[in-house]
LONU-525573 format. One record per residue (C-alpha): residue number from 1; x, y, z. Coordinates in nm, 4 decimals, decimal comma, padded with zeros to 6 digits. Layout:
+-----+----------+----------+----------+
!  nr !     east !    north !       up !
+-----+----------+----------+----------+
! NUM !        X !        Y !        Z !
...
+-----+----------+----------+----------+
***
This chain:
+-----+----------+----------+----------+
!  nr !     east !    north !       up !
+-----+----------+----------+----------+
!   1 !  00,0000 !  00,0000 !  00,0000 !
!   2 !  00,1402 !  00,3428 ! -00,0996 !
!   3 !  00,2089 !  00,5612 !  00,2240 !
!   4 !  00,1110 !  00,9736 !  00,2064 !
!   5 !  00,3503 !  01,1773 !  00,2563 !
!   6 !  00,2927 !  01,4991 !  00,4210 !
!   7 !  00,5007 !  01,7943 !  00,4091 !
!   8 !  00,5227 !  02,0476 !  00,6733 !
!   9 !  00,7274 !  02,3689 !  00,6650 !
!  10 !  00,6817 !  02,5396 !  01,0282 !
!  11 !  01,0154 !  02,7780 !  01,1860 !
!  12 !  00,8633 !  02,6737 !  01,5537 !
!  13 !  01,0194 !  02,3994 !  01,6508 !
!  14 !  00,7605 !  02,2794 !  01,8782 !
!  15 !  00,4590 !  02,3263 !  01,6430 !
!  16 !  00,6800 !  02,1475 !  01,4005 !
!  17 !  00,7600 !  01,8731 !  01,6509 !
!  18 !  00,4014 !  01,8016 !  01,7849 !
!  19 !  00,2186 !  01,8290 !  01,4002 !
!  20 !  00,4478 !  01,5747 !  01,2790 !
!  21 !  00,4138 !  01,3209 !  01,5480 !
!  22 !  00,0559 !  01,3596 !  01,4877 !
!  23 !  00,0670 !  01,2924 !  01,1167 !
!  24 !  00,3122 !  01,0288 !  01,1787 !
!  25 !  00,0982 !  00,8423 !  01,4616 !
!  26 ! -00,1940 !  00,8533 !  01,1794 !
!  27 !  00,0808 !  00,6436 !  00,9496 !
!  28 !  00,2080 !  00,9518 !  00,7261 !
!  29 !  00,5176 !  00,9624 !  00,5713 !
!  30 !  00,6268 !  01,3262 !  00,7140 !
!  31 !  00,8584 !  01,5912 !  00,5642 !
!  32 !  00,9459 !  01,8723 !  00,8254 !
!  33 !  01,0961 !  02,1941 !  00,7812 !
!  34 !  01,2162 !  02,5008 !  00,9610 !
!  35 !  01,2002 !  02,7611 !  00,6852 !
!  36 !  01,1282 !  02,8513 !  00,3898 !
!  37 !  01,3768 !  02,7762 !  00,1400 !
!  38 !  01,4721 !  02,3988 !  00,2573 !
!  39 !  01,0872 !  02,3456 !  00,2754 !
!  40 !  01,0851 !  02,4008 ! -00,0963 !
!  41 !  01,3333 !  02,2375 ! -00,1405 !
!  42 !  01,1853 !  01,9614 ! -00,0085 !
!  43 !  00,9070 !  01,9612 ! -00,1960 !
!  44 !  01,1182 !  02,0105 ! -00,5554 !
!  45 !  01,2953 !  01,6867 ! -00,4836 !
!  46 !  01,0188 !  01,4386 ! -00,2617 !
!  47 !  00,7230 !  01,3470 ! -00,4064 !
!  48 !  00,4975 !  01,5331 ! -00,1715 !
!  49 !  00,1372 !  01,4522 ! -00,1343 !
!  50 ! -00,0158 !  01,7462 !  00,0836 !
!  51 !  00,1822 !  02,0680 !  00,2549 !
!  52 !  00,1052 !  02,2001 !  00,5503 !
!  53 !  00,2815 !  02,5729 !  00,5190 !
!  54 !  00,2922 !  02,8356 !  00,7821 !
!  55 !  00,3461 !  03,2001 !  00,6044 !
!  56 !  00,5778 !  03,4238 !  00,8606 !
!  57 !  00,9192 !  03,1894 !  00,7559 !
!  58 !  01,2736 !  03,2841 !  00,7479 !
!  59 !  01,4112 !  03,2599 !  00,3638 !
!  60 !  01,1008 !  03,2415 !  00,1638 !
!  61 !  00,7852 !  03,3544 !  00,3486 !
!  62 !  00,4333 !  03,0954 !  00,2908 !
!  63 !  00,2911 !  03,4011 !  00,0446 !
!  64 !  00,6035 !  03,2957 ! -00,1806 !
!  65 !  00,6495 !  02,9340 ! -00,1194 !
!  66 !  00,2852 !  02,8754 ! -00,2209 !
!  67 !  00,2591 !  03,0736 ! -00,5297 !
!  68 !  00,5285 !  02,8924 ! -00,6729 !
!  69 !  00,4273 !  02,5605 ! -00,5929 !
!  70 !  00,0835 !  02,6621 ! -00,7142 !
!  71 !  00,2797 !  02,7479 ! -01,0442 !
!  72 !  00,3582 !  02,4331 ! -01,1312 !
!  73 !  00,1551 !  02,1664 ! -00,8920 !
!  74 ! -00,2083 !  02,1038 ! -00,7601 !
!  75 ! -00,0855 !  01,9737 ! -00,4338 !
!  76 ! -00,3510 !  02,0747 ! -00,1828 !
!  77 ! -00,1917 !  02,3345 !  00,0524 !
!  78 ! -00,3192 !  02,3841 !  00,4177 !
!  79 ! -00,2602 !  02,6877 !  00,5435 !
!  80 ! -00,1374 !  02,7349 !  00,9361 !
!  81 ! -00,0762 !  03,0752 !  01,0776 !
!  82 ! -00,1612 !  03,3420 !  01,3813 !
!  83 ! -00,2367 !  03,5753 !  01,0864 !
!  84 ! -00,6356 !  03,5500 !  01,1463 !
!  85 ! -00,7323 !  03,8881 !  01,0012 !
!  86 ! -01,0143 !  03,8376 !  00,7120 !
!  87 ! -00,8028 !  03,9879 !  00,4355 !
!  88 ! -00,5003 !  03,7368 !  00,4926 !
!  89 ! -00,7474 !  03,4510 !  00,4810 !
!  90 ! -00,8924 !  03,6032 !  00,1326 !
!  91 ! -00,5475 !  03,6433 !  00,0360 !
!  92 ! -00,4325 !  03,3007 !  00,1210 !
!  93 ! -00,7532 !  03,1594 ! -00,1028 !
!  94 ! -00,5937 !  03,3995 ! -00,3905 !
!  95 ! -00,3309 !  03,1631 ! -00,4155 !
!  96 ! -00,4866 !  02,8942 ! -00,4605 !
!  97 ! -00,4619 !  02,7265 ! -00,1345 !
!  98 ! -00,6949 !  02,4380 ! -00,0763 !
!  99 ! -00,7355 !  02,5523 !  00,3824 !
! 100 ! -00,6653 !  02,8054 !  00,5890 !
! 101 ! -00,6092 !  02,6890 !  00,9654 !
! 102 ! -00,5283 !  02,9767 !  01,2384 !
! 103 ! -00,2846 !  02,9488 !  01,4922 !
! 104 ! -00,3481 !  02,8115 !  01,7950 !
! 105 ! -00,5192 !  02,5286 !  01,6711 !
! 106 ! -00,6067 !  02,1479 !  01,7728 !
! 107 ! -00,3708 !  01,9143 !  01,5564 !
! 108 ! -00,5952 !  01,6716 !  01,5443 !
! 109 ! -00,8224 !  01,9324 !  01,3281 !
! 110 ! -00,5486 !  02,0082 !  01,0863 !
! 111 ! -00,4834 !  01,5798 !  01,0409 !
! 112 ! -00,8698 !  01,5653 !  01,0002 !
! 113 ! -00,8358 !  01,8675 !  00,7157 !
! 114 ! -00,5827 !  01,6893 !  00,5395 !
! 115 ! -00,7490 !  01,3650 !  00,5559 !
! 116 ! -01,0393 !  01,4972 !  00,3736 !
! 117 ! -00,8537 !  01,7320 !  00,1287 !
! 118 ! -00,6849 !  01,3523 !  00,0366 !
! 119 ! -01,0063 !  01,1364 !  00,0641 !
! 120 ! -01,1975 !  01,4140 ! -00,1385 !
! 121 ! -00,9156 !  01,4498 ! -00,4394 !
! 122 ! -00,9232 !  01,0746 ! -00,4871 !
! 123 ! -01,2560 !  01,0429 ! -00,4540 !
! 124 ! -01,2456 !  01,3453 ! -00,7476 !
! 125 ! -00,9925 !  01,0946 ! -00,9454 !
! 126 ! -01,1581 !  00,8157 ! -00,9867 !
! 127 ! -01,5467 !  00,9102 ! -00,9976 !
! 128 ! -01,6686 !  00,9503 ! -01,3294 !
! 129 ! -01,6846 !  01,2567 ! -01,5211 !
! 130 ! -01,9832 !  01,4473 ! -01,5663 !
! 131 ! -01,9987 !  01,6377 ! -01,9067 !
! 132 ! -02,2075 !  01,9172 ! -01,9967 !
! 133 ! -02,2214 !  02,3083 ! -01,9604 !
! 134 ! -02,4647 !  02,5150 ! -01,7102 !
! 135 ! -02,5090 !  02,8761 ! -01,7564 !
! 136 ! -02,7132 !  03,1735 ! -01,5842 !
! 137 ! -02,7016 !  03,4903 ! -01,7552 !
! 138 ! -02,3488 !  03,5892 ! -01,8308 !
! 139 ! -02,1887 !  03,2727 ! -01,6565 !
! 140 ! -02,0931 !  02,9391 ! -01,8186 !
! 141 ! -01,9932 !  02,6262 ! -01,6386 !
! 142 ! -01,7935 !  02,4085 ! -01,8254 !
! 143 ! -01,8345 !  02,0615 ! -01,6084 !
! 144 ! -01,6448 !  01,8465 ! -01,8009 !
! 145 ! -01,3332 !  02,1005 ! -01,7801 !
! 146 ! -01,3780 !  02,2469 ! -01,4396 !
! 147 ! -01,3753 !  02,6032 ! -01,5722 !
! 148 ! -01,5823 !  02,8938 ! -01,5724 !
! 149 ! -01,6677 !  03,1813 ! -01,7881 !
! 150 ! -01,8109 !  03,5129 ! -01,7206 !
! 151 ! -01,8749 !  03,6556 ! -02,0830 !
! 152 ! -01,6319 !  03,4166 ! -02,2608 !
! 153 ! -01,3818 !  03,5521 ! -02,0088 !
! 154 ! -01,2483 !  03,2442 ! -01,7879 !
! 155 ! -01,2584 !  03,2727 ! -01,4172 !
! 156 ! -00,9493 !  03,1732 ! -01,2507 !
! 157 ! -01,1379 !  02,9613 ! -00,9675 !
! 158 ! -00,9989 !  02,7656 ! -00,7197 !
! 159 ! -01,1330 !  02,4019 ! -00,6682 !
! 160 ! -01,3736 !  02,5025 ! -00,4358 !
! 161 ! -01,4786 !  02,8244 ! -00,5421 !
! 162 ! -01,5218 !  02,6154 ! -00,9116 !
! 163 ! -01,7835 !  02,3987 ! -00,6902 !
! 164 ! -01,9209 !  02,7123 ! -00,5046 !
! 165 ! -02,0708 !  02,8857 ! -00,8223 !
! 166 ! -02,1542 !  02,5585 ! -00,9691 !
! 167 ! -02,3642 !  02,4544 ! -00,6879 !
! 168 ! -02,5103 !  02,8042 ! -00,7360 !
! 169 ! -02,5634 !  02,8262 ! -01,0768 !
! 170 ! -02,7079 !  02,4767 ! -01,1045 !
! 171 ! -02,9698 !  02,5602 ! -00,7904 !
! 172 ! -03,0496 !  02,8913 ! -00,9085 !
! 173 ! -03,3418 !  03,1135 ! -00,7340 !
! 174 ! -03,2696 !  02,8319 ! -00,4016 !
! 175 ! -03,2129 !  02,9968 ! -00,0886 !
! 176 ! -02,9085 !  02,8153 !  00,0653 !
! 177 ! -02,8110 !  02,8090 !  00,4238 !
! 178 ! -02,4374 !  02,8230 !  00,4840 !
! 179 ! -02,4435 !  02,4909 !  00,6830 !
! 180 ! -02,6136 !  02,3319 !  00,3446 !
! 181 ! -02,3173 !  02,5063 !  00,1311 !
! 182 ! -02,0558 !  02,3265 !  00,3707 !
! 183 ! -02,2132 !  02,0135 !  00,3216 !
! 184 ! -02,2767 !  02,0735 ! -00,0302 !
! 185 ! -01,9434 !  02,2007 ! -00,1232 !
! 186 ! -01,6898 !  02,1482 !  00,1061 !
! 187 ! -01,8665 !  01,7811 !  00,2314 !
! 188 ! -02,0706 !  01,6510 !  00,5554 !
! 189 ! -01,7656 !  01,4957 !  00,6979 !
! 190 ! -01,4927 !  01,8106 !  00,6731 !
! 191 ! -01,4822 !  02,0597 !  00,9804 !
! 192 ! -01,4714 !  02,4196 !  00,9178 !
! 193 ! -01,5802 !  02,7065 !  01,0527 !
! 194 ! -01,9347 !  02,8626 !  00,9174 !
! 195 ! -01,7719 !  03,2199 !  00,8339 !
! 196 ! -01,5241 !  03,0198 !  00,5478 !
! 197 ! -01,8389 !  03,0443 !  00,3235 !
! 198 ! -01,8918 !  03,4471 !  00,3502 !
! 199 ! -01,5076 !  03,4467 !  00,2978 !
! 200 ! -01,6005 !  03,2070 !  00,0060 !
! 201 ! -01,8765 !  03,4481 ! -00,1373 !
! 202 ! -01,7137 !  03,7912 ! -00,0738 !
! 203 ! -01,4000 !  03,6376 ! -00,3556 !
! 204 ! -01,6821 !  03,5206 ! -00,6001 !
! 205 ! -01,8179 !  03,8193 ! -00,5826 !
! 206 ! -01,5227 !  04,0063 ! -00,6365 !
! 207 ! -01,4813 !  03,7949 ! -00,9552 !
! 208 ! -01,7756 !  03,8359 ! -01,0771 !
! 209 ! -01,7191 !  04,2316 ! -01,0215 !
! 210 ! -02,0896 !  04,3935 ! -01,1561 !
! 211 ! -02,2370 !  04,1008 ! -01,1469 !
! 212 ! -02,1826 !  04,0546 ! -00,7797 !
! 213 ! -02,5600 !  04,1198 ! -00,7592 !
! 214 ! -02,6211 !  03,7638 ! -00,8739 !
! 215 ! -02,5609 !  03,6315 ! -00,5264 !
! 216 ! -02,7654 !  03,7837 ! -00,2437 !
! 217 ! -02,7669 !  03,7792 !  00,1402 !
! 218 ! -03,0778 !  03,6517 !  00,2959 !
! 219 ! -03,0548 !  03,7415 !  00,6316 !
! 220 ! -03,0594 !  03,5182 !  00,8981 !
! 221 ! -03,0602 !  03,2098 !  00,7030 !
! 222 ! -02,7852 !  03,2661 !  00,4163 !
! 223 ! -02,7481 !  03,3436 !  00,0035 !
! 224 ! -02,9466 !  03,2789 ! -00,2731 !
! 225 ! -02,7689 !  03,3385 ! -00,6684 !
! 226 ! -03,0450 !  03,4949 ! -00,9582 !
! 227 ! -03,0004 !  03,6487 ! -01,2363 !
! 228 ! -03,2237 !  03,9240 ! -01,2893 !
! 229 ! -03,4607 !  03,9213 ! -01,6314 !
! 230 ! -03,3276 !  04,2573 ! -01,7177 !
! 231 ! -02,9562 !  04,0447 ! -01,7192 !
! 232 ! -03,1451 !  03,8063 ! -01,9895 !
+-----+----------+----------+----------+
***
């Protein structure tokens, strides 16, 4: 059986320490790393699948390390850092990162993130692909491709933001709670917190720039996406 091998790139020793004997208890193969440049380093010569990257490093800070592994791999990146602040979560999700975990947190939670980023990218592999194209207004959803378009201009979407306005697009006019949109999207059996999906929403939005209007708050229960007939 093919092991998993985790890496970690974390300056405090003791974070460092306690994470990997965590991941290693749970039967990980675990890379560990003090900063920034021999954690890529690690990564360019390992085959590494999952990182767990903290951003203030010495060398290369996370900001760096995951843009350039972004560049050239779909490795799903977890996120780990005191920096808690809304727009260094939104900023994190620019990248590309797959989680965003903030410092201190339970290591049990971050092994249970990984283990479903994993489960839910294999499950991804090997289930069969859907083809077809949904649109609403101005947006296309290209199924088959995981891409989006708004006016024949693509969307540069993460996974889950991909699944976000899919899920909206294809249930269009539904009002959605968030705790359906976590199960919908980000799956019954992953832990996060509630306010991921208005950080979630407030980046669609910005994509989607005049069209923000689209997706709606419904207070006190959550969103609902429409296009308007005058968008028709």
């Amino acid at each position: 059986m093919t092991q998993t091998t985790i890496l970690i790139i974390e300056d405090e020793p003791t974070i460092n320490r306690v994470v990997s004997n965590y991941f290693t208890s749970e039967k990980f193969v675990v890379l560990s790393a003090l900063d920034g440049k021999q954690g890529l380093d690690l990564f360019n010569q390992n085959k590494v699948d999952l990182v767990c990257l903290d951003i203030m490093l010495p060398n290369l800070n996370g900001w760096t390390i995951a843009k350039t592994i972004r560049d050239k791999s779909e490795v799903p990146i977890i996120m780990m850092s005191a920096l808690s602040e809304e727009e260094d979560i939104l900023k994190g999700y620019s990248l590309k990162v797959d989680d965003y975990i903030t410092k201190p947190f339970n290591p049990k939670i971050l092994v249970a993130k990984a283990k479903n980023l994993l489960d839910r990218l294999q499950s991804q592999t090997y289930a069969p692909q859907v083809v077809g194209i949904v649109e609403a207004g101005p947006i296309k959803i290209d199924i088959d491709t995981h891409r989006a378009f708004l006016k024949e201009q693509e969307i540069p979407l993460s996974k889950t933001e991909f699944n976000l306005l899919k899920y909206f697009v294809e249930h269009e006019g539904k009002i959605c709670s968030r705790n359906l949109l976590l199960d919908e999207v980000w799956g019954m059996d992953v832990y996060v917190e509630d306010r991921i999906v208005d950080t979630y929403i407030k980046k669609i939005r910005r994509y989607l720039g005049p069209y923000s209007k689209f997706i709606t708050t419904v207070f006190g229960v959550g969103y609902r996406f429409e296009v308007p007939h005058e968008t028709l």
